[in-house]
N, C-alpha and C positions, 0 to 999 in steps of 0.2 A: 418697361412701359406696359401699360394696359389696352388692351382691346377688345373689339367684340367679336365671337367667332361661335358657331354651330358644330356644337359636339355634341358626338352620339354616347349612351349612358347602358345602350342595350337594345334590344329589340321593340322596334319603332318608337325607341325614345330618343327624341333630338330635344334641343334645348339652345335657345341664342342666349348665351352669356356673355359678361365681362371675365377675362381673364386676364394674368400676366405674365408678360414674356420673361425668360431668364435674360440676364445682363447679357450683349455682346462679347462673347470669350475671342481667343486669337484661331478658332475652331471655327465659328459663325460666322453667318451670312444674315441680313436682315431685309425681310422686302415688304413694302406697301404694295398690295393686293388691290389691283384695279377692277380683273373681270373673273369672274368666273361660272361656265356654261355646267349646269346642269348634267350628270349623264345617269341612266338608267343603273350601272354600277353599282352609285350610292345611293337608289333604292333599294337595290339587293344585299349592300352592306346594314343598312338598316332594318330590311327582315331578317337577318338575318344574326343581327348582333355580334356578341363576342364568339359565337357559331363560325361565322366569315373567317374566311383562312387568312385576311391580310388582318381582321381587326383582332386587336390583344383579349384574351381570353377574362383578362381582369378588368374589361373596359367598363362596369360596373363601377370601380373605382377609381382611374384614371383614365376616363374620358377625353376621348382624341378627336380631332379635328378633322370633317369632312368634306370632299369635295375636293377636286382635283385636276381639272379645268383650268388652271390659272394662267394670269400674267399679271406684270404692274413695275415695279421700280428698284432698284434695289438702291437701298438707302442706309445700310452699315457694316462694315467689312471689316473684318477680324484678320490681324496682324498677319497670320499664315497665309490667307487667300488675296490680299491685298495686289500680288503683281497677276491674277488674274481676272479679279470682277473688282471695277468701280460704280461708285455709287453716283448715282444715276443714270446707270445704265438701266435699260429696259431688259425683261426676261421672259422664257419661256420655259415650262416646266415638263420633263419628261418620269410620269414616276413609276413607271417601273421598271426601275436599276438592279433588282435582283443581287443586292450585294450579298459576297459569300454564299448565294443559294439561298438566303430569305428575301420570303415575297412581302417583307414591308416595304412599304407605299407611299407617298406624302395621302393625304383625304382619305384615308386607312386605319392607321397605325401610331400616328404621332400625336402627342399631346399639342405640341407648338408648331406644327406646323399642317397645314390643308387649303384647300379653295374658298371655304364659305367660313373667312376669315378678316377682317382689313390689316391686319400686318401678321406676320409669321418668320418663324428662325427656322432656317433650311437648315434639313438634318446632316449629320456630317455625309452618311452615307451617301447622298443625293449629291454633297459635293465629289466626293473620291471616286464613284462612277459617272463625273462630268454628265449629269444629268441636270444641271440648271445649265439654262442652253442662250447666249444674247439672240437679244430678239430687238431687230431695228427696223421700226417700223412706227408710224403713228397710231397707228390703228389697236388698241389692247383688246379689242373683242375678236380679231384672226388670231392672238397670240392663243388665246381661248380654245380657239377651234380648231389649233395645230393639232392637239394634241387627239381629239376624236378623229384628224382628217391624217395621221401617223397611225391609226391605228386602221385605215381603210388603205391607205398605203402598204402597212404592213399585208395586211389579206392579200392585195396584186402582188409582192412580191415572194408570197409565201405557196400562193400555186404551182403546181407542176406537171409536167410529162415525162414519157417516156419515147426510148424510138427499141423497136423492137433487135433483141440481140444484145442491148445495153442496159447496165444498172445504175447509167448516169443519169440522175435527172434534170431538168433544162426547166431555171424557176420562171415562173412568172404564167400570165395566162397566154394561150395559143394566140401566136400575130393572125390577121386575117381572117381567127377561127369565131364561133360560136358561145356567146356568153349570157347567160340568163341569172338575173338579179330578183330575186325570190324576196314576197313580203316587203319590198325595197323602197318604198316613199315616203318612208319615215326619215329621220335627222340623219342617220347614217347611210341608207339607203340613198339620198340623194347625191349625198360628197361621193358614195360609189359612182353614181351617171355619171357625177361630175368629170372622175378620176378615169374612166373609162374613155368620155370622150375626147378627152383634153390632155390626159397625159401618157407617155412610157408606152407600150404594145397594145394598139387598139382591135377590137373587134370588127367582126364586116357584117354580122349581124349580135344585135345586143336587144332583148327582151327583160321587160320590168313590169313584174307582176306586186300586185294587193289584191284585199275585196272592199278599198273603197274608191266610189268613182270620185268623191271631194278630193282623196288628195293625189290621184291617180290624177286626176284636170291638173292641178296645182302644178305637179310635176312635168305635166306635158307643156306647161304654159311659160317654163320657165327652161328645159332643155326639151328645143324644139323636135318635130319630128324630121325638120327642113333644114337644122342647123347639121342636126345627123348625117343628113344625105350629101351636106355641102363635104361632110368630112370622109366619105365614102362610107359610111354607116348603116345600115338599116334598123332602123328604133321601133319597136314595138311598145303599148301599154296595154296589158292586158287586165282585166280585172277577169279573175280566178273562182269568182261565187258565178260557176257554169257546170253543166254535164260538161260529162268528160272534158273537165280542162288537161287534165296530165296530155289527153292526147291531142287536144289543140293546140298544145306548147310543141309537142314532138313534130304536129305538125308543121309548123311555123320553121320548122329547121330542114323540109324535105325528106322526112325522116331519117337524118342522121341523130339524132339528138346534140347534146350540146357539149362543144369541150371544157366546157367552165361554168361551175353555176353556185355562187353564192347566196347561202342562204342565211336571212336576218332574222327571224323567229325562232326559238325554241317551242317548235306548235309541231305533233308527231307527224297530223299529216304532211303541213308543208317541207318537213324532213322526206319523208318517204317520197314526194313526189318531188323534190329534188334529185335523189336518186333516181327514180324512174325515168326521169328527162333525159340522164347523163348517156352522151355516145361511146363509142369504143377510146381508150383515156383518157375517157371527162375525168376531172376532178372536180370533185365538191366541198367546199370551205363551207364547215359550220360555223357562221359567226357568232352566231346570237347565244350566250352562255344561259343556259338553264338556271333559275335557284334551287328545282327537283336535282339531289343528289342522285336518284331512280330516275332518271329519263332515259328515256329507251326510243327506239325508233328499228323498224326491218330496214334492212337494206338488203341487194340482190347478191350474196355472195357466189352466183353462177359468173355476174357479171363479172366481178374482183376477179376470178381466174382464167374467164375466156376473151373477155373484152378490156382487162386491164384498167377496171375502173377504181378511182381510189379518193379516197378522203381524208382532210386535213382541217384544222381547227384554231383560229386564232383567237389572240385577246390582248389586244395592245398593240404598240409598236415598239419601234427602237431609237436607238440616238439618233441611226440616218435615216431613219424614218421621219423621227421630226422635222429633221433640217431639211429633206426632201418637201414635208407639208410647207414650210416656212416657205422656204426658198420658191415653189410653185405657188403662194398666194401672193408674193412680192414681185415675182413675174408677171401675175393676173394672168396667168393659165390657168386658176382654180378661183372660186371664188365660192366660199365653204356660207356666204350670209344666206343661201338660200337655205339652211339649216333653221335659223334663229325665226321662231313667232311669234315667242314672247318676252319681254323685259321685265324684271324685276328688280326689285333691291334687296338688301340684308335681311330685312325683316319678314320677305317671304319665301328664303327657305326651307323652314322647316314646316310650311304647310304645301311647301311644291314639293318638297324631296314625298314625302308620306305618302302624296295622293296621285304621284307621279302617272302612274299607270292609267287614271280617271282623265286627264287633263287632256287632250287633242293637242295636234300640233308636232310640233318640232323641237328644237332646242327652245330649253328657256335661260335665257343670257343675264344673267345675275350680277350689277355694281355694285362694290360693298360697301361703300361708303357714303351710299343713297338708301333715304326711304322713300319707296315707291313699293306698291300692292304690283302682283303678278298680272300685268297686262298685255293680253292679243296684240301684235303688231296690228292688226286690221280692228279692232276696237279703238283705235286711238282717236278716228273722227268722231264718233260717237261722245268719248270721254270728253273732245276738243269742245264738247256746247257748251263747256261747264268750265273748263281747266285750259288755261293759254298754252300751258307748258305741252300736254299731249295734242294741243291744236297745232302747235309749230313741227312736233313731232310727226303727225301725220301727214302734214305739210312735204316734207325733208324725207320722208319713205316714200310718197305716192311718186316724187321726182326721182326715186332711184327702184322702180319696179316693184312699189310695197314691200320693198328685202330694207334689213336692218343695213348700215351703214355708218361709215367712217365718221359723214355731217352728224347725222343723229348722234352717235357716239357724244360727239365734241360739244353738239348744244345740249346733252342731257346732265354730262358731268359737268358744264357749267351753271345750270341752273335749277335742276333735280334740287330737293329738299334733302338736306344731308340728315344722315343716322343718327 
């Protein structure tokens, strides 16, 4: 069958094509691609071309599919997988399965299969590391956001401590203790508040820093400073374009510094002054993956040895990590739409992925079997003078807190203009 799907050719070359799928073998899995969220990733797989450690070196001439975000249906099963996935079951997609020790990917590495796709054949690999994951749920846009909010999961569960006289470490972030979220009110940054306040070992006090006050409000406006205190919390927002902020952070702690502090930026300073915040066995999780192969940053190696300070670095998650996001957005313990600002269709892409870094906001939530131009959640009254369909849309968000939702979902895939 044929489809339309954005494959990258090289270094900031993307491309929305028709392509075709190979026949269902007794190997395949076949799925209709409902959502798929945008992430920063497949900007950097895009600067960086067949450069990229997960994209093929010859991507030049077979061009692979990106985007990796996904959910939607699965709709044809090959004889071998048959007494495991039925078709019409719903999915969720976990890609990095690391089989045998390579780091191909689905929105990577694959010709047929990726996110900014409408139908795709999962690779074997994805199936034999039980990486297509069921996902039952109405909702195809959380199935989306599992897989960014598996990879904020994975960071709580990949921090650590020590107790002195042992070399066992105790994962996760300190109960009770001290946690500062660095650069944090971006798309990822928020599911951390989120994940902090609402799920697994919470903090007793938790700090979240940016330098801007728009989305620093945004943030506050939506995990309150009030909701915090109901949960024994103490929330700070600080915006960070101050003299001496590193020591109005350490401030804010009574001068212990902090047991935990994740940082979202590849930016040197706010590395360095993650370090400096950290107290005697802070850990520090670099989240934010550089595209400088050369990024450097000091850190206190006095610390490392007298205070037992130490660093860790994530990129992804895992199978229970997904099922963890899944399972906590089905609970509505988490609720990952305060991510989403803007909606798009197929057709925008490869002008969102390119300019990714230029565009404000948050996630941009991408249906692929809709044309629709990349638009602002909060542009949608404006669009509404002109367009019924973004007037009902804005209608359907302003009742659920201007956050993207289930309704919206449900009225856009029924009457969105298709591809």
């Amino acid at each position: 069958m044929n489809t339309k799907a954005v494959r990258i050719h090289g270094k900031m070359d993307l491309r929305l094509e028709e392509i075709s799928l190979p026949e269902v073998g007794p190997d395949d899995v076949r799925v209709k691609i409902i959502s798929d969220s945008v992430c920063m990733s497949t900007y950097k797989a895009a600067v960086e071309g067949g450069d990229h450690k997960r994209v093929p070196d010859d991507v030049a001439d077979r061009p692979t599919i990106v985007g990796h975000e996904f959910c939607g249906d699965i709709i044809a099963v090959g004889e071998n997988w048959k007494d495991k996935y039925k078709v019409g079951d719903r999915f969720a997609i976990q890609p990095a399965h690391y089989y045998q020790g390579s780091q191909e990917a689905p929105g990577y590495s694959y010709q047929y299969c990726g996110g900014s796709s409408q139908y795709a054949n999962i690779p074997i690999e994805t199936l034999l590391m039980d990486c297509l994951l069921p996902y039952h749920s109405e909702t195809y846009f959380y199935g989306s956001l599992a897989e960014p909010m598996s990879c904020i999961v994975g960071t709580y569960h990949a921090m650590y401590h020590t107790k002195a006289g042992s070399y066992v470490h105790e994962m996760g972030i300190k109960e009770g203790g001290k946690l500062a979220l660095l650069a944090s009110v971006g798309p990822m940054g928020l599911g951390a508040i989120d994940y902090a306040l609402h799920c697994g070992r919470r903090p007793s006090l938790l700090v979240v820093t940016d330098i801007d006050d728009s989305r620093l409000k945004r943030a506050a406006s939506i995990y309150t400073v009030e909701e915090a205190k109901s949960l024994g919390i103490e929330l700070h927002y600080v915006n960070t374009k101050m003299d001496n902020a590193t020591a109005y952070l350490r401030d804010l702690t009574g001068g212990t510094g902090y047991d935990d502090v994740i940082c979202f930026a590849p930016v040197r300073s706010v590395v360095e002054q993650a370090g400096d915040i950290l107290g005697c066995d802070g850990c520090l999780n670099f989240f934010a993956g550089p595209t400088d192969t050369g990024f450097k940053a000091e850190f206190n190696f006095y610390n490392v040895h007298y205070l037992y300070t130490h660093l860790v670095g994530t990129s992804g998650g895992n199978n229970d990590d997904l099922r963890e996001a899944i399972e906590l957005m089905n609970a509505g313990k988490i609720n990952p739409a305060s991510m989403v600002t803007h909606i798009g269709g197929l057709n925008a892409v490869v002008d969102t992925v390119l300019n990714l870094p230029q565009i404000p906001g948050g996630k941009k939530l991408i249906y692929n079997h809709i044309d629709m131009p990349l638009t602002a959640i909060d542009a949608f009254g404006e669009k509404g003078r002109t367009d019924p369909l973004f007037a009902e849309l804005d209608k359907i968000c302003k009742a659920h807190k201007g956050m993207w939702n289930a309704e919206a979902e449900k009225y856009l895939l029924a009457n969105a203009k298709a591809v």
